[in-house]
N, C-alpha and C positions, 0 to 999 in steps of 0.2 A: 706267802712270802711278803716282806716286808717290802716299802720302797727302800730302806738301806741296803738290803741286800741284794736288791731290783743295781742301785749304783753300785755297789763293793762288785758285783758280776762284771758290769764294766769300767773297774779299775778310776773309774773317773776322770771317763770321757762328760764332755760336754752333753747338754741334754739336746743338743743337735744333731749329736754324734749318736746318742741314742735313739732318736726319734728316726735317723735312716735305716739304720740294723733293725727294728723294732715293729716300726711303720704308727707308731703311738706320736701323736700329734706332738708341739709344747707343752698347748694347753692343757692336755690329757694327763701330763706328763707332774704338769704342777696342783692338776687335780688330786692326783693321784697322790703327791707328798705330803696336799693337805688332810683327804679324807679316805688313803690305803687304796689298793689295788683291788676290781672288784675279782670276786671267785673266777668269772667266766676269765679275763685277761689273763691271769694268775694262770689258769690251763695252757692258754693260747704261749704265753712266755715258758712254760717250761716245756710244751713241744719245740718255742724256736730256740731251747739254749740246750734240746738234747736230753734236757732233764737234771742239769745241773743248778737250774731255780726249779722249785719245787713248790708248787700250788696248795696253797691252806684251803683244800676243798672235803669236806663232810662227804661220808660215804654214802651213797644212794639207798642203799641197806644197810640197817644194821643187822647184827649178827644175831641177836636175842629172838628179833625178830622171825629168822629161818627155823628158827630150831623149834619155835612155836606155832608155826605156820603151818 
């Protein structure tokens, strides 16, 4: 996930308003606008929004992989 779509989630509340929902500091927050969201957070966020942000995380396996395994 992007940070835009980290804010369009919440409509565009403040980043104070976000950091209580969230538990992601400011800083973390303006970290994050400069250099993206890491994979781990990206998880952690789409378990708190239920699944409606959605984690740009690379699969543990790939699939080539099984079939030649």
């Amino acid at each position: 996930m992007t940070f835009d779509q980290l804010l369009n989630y919440f409509d565009g509340q403040s980043y104070r308003e976000i950091e209580k929902q969230t538990g992601i500091s400011l800083a973390q927050l303006t970290y994050y606008k400069q250099h993206g969201i890491p994979e781990g957070r990206q998880a952690i966020l789409e378990l708190q929004t239920g699944g409606k942000l959605k984690a740009d995380v690379p699969p543990l396996i790939k699939l080539e992989d099984l079939e030649h395994g």
